[in-house]
Structure formats: structure tokens, C-alpha cells
C-alpha positions as semicolon CSV with decimal commas, in nm:
position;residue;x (nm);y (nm);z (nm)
1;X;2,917;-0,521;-0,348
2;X;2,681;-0,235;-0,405
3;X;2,515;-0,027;-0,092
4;X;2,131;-0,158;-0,044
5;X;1,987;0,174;-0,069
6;X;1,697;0,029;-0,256
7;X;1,360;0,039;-0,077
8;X;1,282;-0,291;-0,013
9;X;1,011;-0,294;0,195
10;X;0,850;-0,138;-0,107
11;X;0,955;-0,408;-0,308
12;X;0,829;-0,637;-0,043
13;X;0,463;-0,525;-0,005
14;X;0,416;-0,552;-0,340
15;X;0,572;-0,939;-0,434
16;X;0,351;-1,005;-0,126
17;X;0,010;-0,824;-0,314
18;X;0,124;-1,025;-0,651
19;X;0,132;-1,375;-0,449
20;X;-0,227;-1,286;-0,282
21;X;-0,349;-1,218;-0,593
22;X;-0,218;-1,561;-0,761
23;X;-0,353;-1,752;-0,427
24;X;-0,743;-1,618;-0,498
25;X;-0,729;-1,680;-0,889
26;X;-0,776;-2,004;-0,984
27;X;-0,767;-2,338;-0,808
28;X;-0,424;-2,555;-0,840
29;X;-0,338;-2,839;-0,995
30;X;-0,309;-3,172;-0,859
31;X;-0,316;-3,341;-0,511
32;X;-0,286;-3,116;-0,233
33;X;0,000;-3,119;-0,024
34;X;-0,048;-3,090;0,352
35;X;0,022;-2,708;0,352
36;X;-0,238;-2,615;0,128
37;X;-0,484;-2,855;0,300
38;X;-0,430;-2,695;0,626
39;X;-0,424;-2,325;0,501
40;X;-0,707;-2,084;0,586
41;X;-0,732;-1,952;0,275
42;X;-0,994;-1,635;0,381
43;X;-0,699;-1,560;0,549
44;X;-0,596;-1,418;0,273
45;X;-0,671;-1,049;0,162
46;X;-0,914;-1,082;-0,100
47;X;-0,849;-0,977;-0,475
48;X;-1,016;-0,649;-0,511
49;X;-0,835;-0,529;-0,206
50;X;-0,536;-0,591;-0,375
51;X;-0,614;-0,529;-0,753
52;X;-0,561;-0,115;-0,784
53;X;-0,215;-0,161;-0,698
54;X;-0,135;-0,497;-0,855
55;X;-0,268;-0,381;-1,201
56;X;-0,108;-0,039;-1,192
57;X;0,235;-0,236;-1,174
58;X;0,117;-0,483;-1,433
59;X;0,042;-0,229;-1,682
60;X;0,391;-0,109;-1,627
61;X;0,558;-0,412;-1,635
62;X;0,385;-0,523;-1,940
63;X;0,476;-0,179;-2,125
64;X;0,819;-0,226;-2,047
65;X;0,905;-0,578;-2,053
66;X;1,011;-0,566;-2,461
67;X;1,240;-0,804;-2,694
68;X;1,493;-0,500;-2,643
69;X;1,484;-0,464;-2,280
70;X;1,533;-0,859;-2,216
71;X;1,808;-0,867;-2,466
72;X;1,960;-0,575;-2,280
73;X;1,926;-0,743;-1,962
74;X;2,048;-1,054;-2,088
75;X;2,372;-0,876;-2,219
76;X;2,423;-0,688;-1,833
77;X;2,393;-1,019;-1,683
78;X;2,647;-1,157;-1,895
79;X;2,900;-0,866;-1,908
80;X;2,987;-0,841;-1,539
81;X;2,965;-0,983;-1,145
82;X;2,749;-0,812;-0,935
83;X;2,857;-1,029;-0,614
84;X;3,050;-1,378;-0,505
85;X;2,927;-1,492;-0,223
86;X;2,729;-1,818;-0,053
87;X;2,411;-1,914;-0,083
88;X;2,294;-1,854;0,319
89;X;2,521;-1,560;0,260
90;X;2,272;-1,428;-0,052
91;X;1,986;-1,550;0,198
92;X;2,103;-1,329;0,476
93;X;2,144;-1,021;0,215
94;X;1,802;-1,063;0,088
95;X;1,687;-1,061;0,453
96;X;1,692;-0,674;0,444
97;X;1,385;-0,673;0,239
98;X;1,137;-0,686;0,503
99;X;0,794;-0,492;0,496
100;X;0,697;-0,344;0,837
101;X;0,380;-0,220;0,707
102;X;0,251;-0,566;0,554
103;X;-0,081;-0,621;0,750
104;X;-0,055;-1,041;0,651
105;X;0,277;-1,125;0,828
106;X;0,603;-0,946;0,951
107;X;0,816;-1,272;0,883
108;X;1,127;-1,206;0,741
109;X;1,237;-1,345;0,413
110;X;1,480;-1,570;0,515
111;X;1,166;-1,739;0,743
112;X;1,000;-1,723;0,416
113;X;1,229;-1,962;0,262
114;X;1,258;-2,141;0,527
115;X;0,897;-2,171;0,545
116;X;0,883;-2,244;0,221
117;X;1,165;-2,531;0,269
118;X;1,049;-2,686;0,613
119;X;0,674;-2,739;0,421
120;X;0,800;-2,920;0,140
121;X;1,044;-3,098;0,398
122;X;0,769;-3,199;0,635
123;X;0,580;-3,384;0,284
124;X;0,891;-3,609;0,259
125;X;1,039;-3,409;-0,065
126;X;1,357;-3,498;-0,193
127;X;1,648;-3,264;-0,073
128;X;1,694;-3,137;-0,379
129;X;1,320;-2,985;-0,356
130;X;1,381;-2,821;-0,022
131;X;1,689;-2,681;-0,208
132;X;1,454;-2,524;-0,456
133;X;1,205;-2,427;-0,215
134;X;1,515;-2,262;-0,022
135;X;1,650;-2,083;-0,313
136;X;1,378;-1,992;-0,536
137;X;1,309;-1,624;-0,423
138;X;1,725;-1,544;-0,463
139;X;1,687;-1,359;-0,762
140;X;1,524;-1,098;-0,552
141;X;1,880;-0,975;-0,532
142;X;1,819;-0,786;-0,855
143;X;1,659;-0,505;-0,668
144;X;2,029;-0,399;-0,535
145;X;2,256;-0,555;-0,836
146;X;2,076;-0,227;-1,086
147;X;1,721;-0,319;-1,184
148;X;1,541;-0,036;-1,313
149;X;1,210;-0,082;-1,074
150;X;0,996;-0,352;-0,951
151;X;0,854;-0,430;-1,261
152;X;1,190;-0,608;-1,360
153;X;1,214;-0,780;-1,015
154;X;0,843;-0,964;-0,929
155;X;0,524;-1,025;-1,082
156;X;0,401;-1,327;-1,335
157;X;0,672;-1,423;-1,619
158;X;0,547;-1,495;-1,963
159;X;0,715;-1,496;-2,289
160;X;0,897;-1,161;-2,498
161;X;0,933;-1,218;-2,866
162;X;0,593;-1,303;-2,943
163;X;0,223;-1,235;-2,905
164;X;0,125;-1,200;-2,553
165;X;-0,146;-1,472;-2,449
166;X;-0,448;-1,340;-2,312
167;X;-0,406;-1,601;-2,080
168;X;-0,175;-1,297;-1,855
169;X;-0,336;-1,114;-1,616
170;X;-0,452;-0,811;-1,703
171;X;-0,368;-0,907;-2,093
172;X;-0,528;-0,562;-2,193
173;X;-0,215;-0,384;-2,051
174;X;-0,010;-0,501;-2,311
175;X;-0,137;-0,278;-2,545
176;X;0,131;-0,004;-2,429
177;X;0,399;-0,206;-2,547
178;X;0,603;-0,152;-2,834
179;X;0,600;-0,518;-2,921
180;X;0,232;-0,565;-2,969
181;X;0,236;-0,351;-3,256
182;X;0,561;-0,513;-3,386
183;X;0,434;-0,793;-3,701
184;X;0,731;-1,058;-3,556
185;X;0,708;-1,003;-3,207
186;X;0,298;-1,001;-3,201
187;X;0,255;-1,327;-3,470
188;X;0,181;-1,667;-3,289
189;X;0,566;-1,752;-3,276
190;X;0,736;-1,431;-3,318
191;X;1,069;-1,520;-3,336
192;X;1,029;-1,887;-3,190
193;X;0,996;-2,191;-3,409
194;X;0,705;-2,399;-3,358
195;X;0,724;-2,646;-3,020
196;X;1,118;-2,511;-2,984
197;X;1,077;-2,598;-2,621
198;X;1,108;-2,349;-2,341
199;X;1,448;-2,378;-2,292
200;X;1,519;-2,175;-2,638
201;X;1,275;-1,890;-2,556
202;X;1,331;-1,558;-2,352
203;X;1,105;-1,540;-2,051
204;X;1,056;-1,159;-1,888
205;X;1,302;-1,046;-1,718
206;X;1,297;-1,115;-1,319
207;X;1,373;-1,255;-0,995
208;X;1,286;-1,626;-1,170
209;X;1,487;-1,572;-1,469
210;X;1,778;-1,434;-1,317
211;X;1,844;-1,689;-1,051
212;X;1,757;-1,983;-1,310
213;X;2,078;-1,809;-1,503
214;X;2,317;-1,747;-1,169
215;X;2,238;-2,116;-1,077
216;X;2,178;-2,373;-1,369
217;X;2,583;-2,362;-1,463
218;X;2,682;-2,329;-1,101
219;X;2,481;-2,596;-0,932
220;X;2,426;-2,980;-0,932
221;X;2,053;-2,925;-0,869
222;X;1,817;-3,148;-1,135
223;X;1,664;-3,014;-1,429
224;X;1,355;-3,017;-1,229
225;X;1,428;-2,803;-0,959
226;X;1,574;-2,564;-1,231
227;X;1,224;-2,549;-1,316
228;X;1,069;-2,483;-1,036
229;X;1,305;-2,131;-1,018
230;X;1,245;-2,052;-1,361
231;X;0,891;-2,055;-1,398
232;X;0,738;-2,066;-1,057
233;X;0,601;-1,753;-1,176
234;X;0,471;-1,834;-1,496
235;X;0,105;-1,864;-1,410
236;X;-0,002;-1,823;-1,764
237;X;0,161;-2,136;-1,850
238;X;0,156;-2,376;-1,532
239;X;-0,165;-2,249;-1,449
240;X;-0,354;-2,160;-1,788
241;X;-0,136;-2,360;-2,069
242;X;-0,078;-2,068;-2,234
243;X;0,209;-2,070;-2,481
244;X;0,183;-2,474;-2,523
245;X;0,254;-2,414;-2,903
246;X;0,619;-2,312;-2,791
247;X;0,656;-2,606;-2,555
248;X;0,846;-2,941;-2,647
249;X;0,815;-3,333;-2,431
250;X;1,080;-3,221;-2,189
251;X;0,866;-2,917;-2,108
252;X;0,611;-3,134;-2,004
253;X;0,884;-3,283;-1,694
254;X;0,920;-2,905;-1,629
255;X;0,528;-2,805;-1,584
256;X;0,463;-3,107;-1,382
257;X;0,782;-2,982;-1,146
258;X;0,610;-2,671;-1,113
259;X;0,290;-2,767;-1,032
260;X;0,425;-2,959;-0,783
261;X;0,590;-2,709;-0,627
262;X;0,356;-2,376;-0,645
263;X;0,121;-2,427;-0,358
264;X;0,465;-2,467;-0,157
265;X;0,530;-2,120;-0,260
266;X;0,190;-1,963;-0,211
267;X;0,036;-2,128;0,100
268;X;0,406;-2,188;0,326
269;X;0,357;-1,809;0,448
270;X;0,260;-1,784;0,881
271;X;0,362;-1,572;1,085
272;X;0,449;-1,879;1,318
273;X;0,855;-1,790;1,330
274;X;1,114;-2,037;1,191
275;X;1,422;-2,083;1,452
276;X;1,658;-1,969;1,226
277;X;1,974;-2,094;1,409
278;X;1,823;-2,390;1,486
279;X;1,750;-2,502;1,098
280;X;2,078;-2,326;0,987
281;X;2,307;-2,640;1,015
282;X;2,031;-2,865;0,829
283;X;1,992;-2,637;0,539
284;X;2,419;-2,535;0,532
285;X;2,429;-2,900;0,483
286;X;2,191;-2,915;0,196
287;X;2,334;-2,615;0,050
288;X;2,664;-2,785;0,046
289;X;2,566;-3,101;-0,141
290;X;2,466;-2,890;-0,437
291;X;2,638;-2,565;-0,463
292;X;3,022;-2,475;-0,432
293;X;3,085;-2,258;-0,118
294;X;3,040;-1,902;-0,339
295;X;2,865;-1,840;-0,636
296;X;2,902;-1,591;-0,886
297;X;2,620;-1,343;-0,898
């Protein structure tokens, strides 16, 4: 297992700036669960505080996320192991990514999840959602298993191999990619056959992607908590229905996951600490009724 050398309080301070930012944009879909009702949401910094930095990573993840780099990426993933290990065992790894300077909470990440977990717990959610509510930041591993800078770690997905919606944020910082100039990759469907479904398209490459890939063959989880992983960050799509000419009827199972899961994801944060010990047994237990004892990572 490789040294964590990375800095990932870096890392940190910015997936927190990228969540803010998603929080403040647009209103979300569907009933609200208890957390969101309760959440002070001008407790939140507001968007202009965060937009310098969140749009100078944007423009460089949208320069570099190209058909070659995901295919690349694709290919690393596939050629080696970065890790075995558990999944409160990946949970206690990621835990080293904590932000001392982050003015909106010093919580840890594993009180994240658990945050995250507990809230969808406490609305009577299946297990298997508190499983994905758990889980769903795990890919953050990628910052010590070789990514090549945030911009392949966090931020909003969306869809390499044809034109970028202006539904993205900051959709004008595509312009420094490659791609946009390509006459496949920048045509309505690129290299995608109409309605092909999501499942048969290749979504930029990050935390999201890469734990929907360690998991979906290792894991008895349902198709719709493999959802919620893989495109939890794809406001674009859950959020704007962009890319709808791509999507197919089982897509539709998948967006209504995710909707139901996002404000989980963006309004579970307090600084209120979780007792980890305490919740440790519970969530062992639920780990065990869907994953082996070690994964390959």
C-alpha cells in the first residue's frame, strides 16, 4: 500500500468549496427529507466566497478531463491493485484527509459518512441506502492510489466523448479542451448511440466513477445504490437533465435514486461529532451483509 504523502487537507478544503457551491445553486428535487428541512442553509458560505477557487479548478478539470485521459484511466484501473482491504478499513484510511483550516466544520471524514449514514438512517432508509450513504465518498482513495491532481479526484461528473452540455458549471471552461474542437467528441452523441443508456457511456474520471467500478462486481448492493455512487456528482444531469438524449428507461430508476439521495450528501454536514465507536458495530454489521470482508481496490 502506497505512503499517503498526498496533501489531503488540500484535497479536503476544496471537495468541501465544490459541495458549498452545489448547496447554493439550485433548489432540489423532490420532498425534503428531515435533514434538509432542519438545515440552516445561510450557514453555508455563500457562492461568490467560494467561486475564485472553485472555477480555477473547474477550468482545469474541464481542460484535462479528455476521451484519452479517461481511457487511460480506465486502462490503470484495470491493469493493477492498488490495495485489499475492508471497507471500515478504506474508511479509516480516508480518515487522514482532514482539513484543519476549513472555517465550516473540523469533522473528520469518517463522521462525514457517518453523518451522512445516521441522516438517511434516522428517515427510515433501507440498509442498503445507509450503505450508500456510508460508502459513497470511498473513491476519495484515488488521491493516494496515483491521481494526477484534484481535478481527477472531486468536482461535478459529466460525460467525455461528446459535446459538453452547457448545462456544467462554468461550461465556458471547456473551451481549453482538446475535445471541444474534436468533430466526434463535440457532435450531440460523439461516440454514443442515441438513448444508449448511461451504463454504456464514460463519465469523468473521479472519486464517483472509481468507487462505482471497485464496488459494482464486488458487492451485493442494488442497482440503485450503485447509482447513487456513480453519479451523486453529476449535477448536470440529476439536477439540470442534461445529457437526457444519452439516457435509456432504466436511467430513469437511476436519476430518481439520486435525487433521493443528494440532499443526504449536501445538508448531513455538523460539526455535532458522531461517536464513532459507538456506531462502529451497527455499520460493521451493515457492511457485512453486502460486501466480502476485503475488497480489491
Amino acid at each position: 500500500m502506497p505512503g499517503l504523502t498526498t496533501d489531503g487537507s488540500a484535497l479536503d478544503a476544496l471537495s468541501d468549496a465544490v459541495d458549498e457551491v452545489n448547496v447554493l445553486k439550485g433548489k432540489l428535487w423532490h420532498e425534503e427529507p428531515e435533514v434538509e428541512a432542519t438545515k440552516d442553509k445561510d450557514s453555508f458560505r455563500q457562492y461568490d466566497n467560494a467561486c475564485e477557487r472553485v472555477k480555477s479548478f473547474y477550468k482545469e478539470q474541464h481542460e484535462k478531463q479528455t476521451v484519452a485521459y479517461n481511457i487511460k484511466a480506465r486502462v490503470d484501473f484495470k491493469s493493477h491493485t492498488r490495495a485489499r482491504m475492508g471497507i471500515w478499513q478504506a474508511m479509516e484510511m480516508l480518515n487522514t484527509l482532514v482539513d484543519e483550516s476549513d472555517p465550516d466544520t473540523d469533522m473528520s471524514q469518517i463522521e462525514h459518512l457517518l453523518q451522512t449514514a445516521e441522516a438517511i438512517r434516522r428517515d427510515g432508509k433501507p440498509e442498503w441506502m445507509q450503505v450508500a450513504g456510508l460508502i459513497h465518498d470511498l473513491g476519495k482513495l484515488l488521491l493516494f492510489f496515483g491521481s494526477e491532481g484534484q481535478w481527477d479526484v472531486v468536482g461535478d461528473t459529466f460525460v467525455v466523448g461528446c459535446a459538453f452540455s452547457d448545462k456544467n458549471i462554468y461550461p465556458e471552461t471547456f473551451e481549453g479542451n482538446p475535445d471541444s474542437r474534436d468533430a466526434v467528441y463535440s457532435s450531440k452523441y460523439g461516440i454514443y448511440e442515441p438513448n444508449c443508456g448511461l451504463e454504456n457511456v464514460m463519465m469523468s474520471w473521479g472519486h464517483d466513477e472509481y468507487m462505482y467500478h471497485v464496488i459494482k462486481d464486488q458487492s451485493t448492493l442494488p442497482y440503485e445504490a450503485l447509482a447513487m455512487i456513480r453519479y451523486h456528482s453529476f449535477y448536470p444531469w440529476h439536477r439540470e437533465n442534461a445529457y437526457m438524449h444519452l439516457t435509456n428507461a432504466k436511467d430513469m430508476i437511476a436519476l430518481e435514486a439520486v435525487r433521493a439521495f443528494n440532499p443526504y450528501d449536501l445538508y448531513s454536514k455538523s460539526n455535532e461529532p458522531c461517536d464513532v465507536e459507538k456506531l462502529r458495530p451497527y455499520y460493521e454489521g451493515l457492511i457485512a451483509k453486502f460486501f466480502p470482508p476485503e475488497i480489491d481496490w
